[in-house]
MIVODO-800406 format. One record per residue (C-alpha): residue number from 1; chain; x, y negated, z; residue in three letters. Coordinates in steps of 0.05 Angstrom, whole numbers, plus 5000, padded with zeros to 4 digits. Each point is the difference from the previous one (the first is absolute). Example, Ala and Ser with C-alpha at 12.3 -4.5 7.8 and 13.67 -1.06 7.14 Angstrom:
! MIVODO-800406
NODE   resi   chain     xx     yy     zz   resn
NODE      1       A   5246   5090   5156    ALA
NODE      2       A   5027   4931   4987    SER
This chain:
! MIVODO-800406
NODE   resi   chain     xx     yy     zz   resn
NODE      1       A   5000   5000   5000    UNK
NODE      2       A   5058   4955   5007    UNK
NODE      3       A   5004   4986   4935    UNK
NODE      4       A   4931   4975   4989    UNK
NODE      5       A   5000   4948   5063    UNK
NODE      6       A   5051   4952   4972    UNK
NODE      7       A   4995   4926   4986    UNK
NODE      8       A   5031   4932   5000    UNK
NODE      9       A   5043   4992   5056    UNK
NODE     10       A   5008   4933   5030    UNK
NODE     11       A   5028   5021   5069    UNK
NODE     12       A   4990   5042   5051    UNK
NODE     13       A   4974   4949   5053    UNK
NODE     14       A   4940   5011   5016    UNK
NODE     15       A   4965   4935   4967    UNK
NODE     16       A   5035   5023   4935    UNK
NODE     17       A   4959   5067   4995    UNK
NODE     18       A   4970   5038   4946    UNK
NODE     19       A   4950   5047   5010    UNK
NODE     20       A   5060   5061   4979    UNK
NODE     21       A   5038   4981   5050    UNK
NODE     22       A   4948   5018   5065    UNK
NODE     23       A   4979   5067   4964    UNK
NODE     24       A   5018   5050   5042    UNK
NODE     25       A   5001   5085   4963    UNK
NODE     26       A   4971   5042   5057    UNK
NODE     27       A   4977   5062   5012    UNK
NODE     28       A   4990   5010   5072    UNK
NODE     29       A   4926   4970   5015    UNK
NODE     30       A   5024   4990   5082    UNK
NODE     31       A   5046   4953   4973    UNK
NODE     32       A   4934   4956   4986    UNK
NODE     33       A   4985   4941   5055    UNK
NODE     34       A   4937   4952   4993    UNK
NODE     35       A   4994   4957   4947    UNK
NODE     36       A   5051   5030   4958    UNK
NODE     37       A   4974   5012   4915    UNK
NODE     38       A   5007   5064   4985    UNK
NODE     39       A   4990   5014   4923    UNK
NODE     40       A   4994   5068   4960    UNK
NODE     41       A   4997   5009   4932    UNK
NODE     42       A   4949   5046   4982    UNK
NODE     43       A   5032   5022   4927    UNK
NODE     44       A   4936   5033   4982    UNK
NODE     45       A   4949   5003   4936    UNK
NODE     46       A   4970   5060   5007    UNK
NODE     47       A   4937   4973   5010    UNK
NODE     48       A   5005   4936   4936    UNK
NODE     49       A   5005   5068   4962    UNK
NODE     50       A   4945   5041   5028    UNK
NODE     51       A   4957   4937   4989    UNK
NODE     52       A   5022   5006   4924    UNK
NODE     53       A   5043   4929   5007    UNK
NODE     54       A   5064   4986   4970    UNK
NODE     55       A   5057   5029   5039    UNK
NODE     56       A   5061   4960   5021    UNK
NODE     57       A   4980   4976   5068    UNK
NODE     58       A   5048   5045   5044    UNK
NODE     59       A   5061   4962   4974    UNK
NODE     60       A   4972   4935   5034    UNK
NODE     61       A   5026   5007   5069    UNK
NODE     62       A   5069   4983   4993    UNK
NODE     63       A   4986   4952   4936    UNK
NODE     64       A   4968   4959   5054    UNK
NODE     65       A   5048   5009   5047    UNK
NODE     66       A   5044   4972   4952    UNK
NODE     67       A   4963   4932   4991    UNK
NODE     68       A   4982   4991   5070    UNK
NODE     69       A   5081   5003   5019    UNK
NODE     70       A   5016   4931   4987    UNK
NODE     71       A   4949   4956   5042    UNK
NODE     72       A   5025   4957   5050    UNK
NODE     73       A   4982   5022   5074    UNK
NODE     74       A   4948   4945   5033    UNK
NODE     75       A   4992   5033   5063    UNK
NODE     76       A   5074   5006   5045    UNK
NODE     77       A   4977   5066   5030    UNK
NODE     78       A   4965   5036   4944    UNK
NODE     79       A   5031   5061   4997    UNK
NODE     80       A   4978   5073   4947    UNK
NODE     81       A   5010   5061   5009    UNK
NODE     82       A   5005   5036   4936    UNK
NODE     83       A   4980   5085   4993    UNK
NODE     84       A   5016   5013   4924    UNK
NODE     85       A   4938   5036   4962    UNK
NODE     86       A   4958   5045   5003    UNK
NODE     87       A   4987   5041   4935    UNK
NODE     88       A   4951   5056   4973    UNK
NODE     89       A   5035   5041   4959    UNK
NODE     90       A   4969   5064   4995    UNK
NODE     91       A   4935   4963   4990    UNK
NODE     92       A   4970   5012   5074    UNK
NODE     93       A   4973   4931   5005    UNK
NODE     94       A   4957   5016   5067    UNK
NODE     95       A   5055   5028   5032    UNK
NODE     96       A   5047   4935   4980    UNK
NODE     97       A   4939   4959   5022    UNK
NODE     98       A   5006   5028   5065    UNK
NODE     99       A   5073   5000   5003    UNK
NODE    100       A   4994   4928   4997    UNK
NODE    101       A   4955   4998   5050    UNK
NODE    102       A   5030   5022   5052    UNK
NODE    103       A   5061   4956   4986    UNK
NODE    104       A   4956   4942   5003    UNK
NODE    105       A   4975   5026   5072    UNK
NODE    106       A   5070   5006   5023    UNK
NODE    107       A   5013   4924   4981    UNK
NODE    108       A   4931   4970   5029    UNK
NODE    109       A   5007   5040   5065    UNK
NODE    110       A   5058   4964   5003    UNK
NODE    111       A   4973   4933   4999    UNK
NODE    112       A   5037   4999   4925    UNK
NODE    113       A   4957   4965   4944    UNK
NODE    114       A   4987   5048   4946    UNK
NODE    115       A   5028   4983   4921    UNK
NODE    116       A   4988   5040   4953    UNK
NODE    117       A   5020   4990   4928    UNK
NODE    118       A   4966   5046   4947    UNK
NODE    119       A   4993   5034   4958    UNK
NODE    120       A   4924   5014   4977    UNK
NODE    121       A   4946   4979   5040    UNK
NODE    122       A   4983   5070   5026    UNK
NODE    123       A   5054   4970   5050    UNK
NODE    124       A   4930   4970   5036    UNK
NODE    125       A   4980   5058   5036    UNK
NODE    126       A   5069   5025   5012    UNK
NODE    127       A   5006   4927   5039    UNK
NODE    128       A   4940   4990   5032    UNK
NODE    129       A   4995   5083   5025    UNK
NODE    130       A   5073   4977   5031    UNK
NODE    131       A   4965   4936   5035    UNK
NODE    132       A   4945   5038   5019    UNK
NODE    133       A   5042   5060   5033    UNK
NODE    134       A   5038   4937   5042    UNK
NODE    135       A   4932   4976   5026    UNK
NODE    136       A   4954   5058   4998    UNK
NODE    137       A   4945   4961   5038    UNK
NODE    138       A   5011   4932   4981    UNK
NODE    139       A   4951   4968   4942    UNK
NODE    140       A   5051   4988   4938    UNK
NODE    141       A   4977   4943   4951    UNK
NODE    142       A   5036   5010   4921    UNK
NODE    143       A   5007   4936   4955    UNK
NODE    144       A   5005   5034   4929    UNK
NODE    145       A   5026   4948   4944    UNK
NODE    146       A   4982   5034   4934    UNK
NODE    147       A   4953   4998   4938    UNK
NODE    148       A   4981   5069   5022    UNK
NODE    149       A   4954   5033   5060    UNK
NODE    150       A   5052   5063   4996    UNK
NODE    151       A   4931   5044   5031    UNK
NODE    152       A   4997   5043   4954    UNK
NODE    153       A   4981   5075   5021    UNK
NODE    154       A   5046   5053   4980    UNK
NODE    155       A   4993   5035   4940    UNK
NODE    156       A   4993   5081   5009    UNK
NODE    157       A   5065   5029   4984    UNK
NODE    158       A   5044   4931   4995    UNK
NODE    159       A   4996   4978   5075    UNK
NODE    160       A   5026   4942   5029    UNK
NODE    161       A   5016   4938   4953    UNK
NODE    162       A   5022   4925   4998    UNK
NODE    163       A   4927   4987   4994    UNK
NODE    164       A   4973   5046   5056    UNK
NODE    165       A   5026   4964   5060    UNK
NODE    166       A   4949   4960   5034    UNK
NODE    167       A   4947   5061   4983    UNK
NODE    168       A   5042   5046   5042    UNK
NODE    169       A   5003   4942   5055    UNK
NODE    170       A   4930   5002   5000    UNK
NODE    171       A   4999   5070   5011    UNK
NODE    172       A   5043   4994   5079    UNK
NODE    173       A   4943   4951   5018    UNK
NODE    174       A   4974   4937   4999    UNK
NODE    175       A   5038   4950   4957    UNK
NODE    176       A   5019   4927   5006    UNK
NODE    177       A   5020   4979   4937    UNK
NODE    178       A   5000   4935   4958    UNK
NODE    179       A   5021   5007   4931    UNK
NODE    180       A   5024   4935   4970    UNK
NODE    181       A   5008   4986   4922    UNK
NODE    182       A   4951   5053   4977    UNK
NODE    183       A   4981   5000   4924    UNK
NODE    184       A   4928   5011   4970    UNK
NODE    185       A   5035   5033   4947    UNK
NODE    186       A   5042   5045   5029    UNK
NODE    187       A   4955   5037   5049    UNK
NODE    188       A   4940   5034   4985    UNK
NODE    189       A   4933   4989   5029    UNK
NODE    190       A   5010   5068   5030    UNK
NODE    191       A   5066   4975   5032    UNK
NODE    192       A   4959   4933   5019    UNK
NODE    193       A   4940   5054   5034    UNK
NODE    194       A   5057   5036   5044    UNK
NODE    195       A   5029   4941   5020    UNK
NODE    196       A   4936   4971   5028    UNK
NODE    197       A   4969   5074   5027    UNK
NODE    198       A   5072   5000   5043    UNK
NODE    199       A   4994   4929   5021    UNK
NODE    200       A   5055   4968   4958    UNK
NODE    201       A   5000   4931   4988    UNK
NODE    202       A   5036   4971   4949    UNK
NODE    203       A   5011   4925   4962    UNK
NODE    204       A   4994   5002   4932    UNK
NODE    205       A   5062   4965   4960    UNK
NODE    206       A   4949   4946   4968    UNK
NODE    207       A   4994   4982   5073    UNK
NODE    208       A   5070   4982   5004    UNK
NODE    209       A   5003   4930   4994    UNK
NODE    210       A   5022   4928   5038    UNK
NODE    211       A   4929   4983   5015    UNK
NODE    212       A   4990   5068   5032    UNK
NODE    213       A   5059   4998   5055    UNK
NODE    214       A   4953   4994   5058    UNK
NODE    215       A   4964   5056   4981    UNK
NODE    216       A   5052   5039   4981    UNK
NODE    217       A   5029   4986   5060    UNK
NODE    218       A   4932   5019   5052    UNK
NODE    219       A   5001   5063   4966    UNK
NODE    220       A   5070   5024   5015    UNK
NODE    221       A   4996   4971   5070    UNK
NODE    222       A   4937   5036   5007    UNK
NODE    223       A   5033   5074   4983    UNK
NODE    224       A   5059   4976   5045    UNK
NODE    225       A   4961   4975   5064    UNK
NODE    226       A   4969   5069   5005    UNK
NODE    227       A   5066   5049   4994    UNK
NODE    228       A   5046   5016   5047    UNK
NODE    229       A   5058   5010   4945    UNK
NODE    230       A   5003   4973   4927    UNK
NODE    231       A   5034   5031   4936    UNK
NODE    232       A   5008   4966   4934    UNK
NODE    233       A   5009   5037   4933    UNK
NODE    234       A   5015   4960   4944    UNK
NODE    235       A   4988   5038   4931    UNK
NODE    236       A   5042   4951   4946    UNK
NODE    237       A   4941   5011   4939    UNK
NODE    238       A   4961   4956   5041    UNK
NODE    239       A   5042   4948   4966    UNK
NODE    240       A   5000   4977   4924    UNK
NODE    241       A   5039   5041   4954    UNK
NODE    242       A   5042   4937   4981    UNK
NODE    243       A   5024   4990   5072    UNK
NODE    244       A   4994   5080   5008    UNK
NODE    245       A   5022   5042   4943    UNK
NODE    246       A   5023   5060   5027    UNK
NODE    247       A   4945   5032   5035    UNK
NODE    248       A   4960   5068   4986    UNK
NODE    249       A   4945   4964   4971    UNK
NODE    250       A   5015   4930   4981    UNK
NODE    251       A   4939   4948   5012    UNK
NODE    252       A   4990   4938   4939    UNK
NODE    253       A   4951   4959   5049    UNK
NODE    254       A   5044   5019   5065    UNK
NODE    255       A   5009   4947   5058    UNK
NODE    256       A   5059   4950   5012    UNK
NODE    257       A   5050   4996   5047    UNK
NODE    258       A   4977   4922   5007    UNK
NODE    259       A   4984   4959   5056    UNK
NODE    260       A   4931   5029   5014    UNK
NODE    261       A   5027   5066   5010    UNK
NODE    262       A   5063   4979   5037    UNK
NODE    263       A   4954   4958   5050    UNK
NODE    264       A   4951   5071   5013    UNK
NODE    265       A   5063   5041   4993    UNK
NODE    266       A   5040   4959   5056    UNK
NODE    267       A   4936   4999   5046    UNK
NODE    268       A   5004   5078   5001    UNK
NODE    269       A   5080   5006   5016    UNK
NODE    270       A   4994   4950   5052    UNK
NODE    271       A   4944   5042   5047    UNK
NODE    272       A   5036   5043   5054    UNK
NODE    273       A   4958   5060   4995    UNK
NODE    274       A   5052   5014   4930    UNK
NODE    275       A   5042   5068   5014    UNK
NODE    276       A   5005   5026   4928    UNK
NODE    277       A   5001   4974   4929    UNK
NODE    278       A   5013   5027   4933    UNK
NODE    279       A   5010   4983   4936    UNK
NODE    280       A   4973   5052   4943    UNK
NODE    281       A   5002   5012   4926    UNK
NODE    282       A   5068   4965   4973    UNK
NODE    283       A   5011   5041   4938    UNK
NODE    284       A   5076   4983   4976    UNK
NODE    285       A   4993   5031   4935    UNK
NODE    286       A   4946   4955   4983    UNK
NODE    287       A   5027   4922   5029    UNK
NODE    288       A   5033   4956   4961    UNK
NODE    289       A   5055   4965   5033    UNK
NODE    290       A   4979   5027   5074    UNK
NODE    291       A   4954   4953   4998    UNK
NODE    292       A   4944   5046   5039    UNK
NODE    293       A   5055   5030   5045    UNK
NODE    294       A   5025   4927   5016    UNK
NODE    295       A   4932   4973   5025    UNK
NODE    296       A   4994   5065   5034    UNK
NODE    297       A   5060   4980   5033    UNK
NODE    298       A   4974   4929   5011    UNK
NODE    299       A   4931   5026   5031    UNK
NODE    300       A   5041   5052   5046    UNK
NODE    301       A   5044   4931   5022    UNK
NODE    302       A   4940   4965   5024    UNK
NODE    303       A   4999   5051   5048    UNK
NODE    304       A   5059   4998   5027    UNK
NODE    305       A   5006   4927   5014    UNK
NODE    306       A   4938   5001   5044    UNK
């Protein structure tokens, strides 16, 4: 991994730093104290290919890792502990997902804060199964950034997917969930039934403008005010293909990265109930100039400078 966390180096005092210089490579989750980020990469597609998408995604981990290196450090004690990836390569995606899981239990027992960079977005339930083993009887709230409701049911005979996730939250119990970015015309009105028989709620991308904000905001603070613990997943085709590219399934009529979204986005980091994030869907073979895996990279950043 050394060779992926390198950067500009202006000096090693401490206001000089760059975000490759606090990276710590670890493998011994004791060696976690509170507050530290702990990433994985979850260097999985399995699922992008059982949902029939285009391949690609489980080279994204380090790609990102790559274009996150170089930002300065705001924050004099931030501090990340980094645990490599976690593939599937004899295709056993439930058994990865779990995997994963239980990593992400370690860390949030901890009192680490959970980063995960993907990967497919069948890296949803592996996260959120590993929040909910932490806090087994705490009420956990999931922001979901993407043009999709990823609640699916399984197909007979294919199992688990990228777009199966929330359905098999849905299936351990009740679910708190407010999907952000969703598109008319990429969901079907089945998809739009099982996300209100489960009690999903959801803010359509046409909803995402200036004029909106307070609402935008009283909805997110109304998900939040009733959890104990909060997990944001960010799947990148919720963004327009020209700031986007290289995704599993590109989107023409995507959302910006613009102020709007930065204000909403920023309110979410900043609440305290935030132990995990992730960041899904950067297909390498796809972008054009990193340009998805660099605003991955920028969104991931917000993060850490909370």
């Amino acid at each position: 991994m050394s060779n992926i966390w390198q950067g500009r180096l202006d000096g090693e005092e401490l206001l000089h730093h760059r975000i490759f210089q606090r990276v710590k490579e670890e493998r011994n989750y004791d060696n976690i104290a509170t507050d530290d980020f702990v990433l994985h990469g979850f260097a999985v597609d399995e699922g992008v290919r059982r949902n029939k998408g285009r391949v690609g995604a489980k080279e994204a981990p380090d790609v990102i890792r790559k274009n996150m290196s170089n930002f300065p450090v705001i924050l004099p004690d931030f501090s990340m502990l980094d645990f490599g990836n976690i593939t599937c390569d004899d295709g056993n995606l439930e058994n990865t997902q779990n995997n994963l899981a239980k990593n992400v239990s370690k860390v949030l027992l901890k009192g680490g804060k959970s980063l995960v960079l993907g990967g497919g977005h069948e890296v949803t339930y592996a996260h959120y199964l590993g929040v909910k083993t932490a806090f087994p009887e705490q009420k956990i709230g999931i922001i979901n950034l993407d043009a999709h409701f990823d609640n699916r049911q399984p197909e007979k005979g294919v199992g688990a997917s990228s777009g199966t996730g929330f359905w098999q939250i849905a299936q351990e119990g009740p679910i708190n969930s407010l999907h952000i970015g969703i598109q008319r015309n990429s969901n079907t009105l089945k998809l739009f039934d099982t996300a209100h028989q489960y009690g999903m709620k959801y803010i359509l991308a046409d909803e995402l403008f200036f004029e909106n904000l307070p609402s935008i905001y009283q909805r997110i603070d109304e998900l939040l005010d009733t959890v104990d613990y909060a997990y944001l997943t960010i799947c990148m085709d919720v963004f327009n293909a020209s700031i986007a590219p290289g995704v599993s399934a590109a989107a023409y009529n995507g959302i910006f990265a613009d102020t709007t979204f930065m204000h909403f986005y920023r309110h979410i980091l900043k609440n305290k109930k935030l132990v995990a994030m992730d960041v899904a869907e950067v297909n390498p073979s796809f972008d054009i100039q990193d340009r998805t895996a660099r605003l991955a990279a920028c969104l991931v950043n917000e993060w850490l400078m909370m």
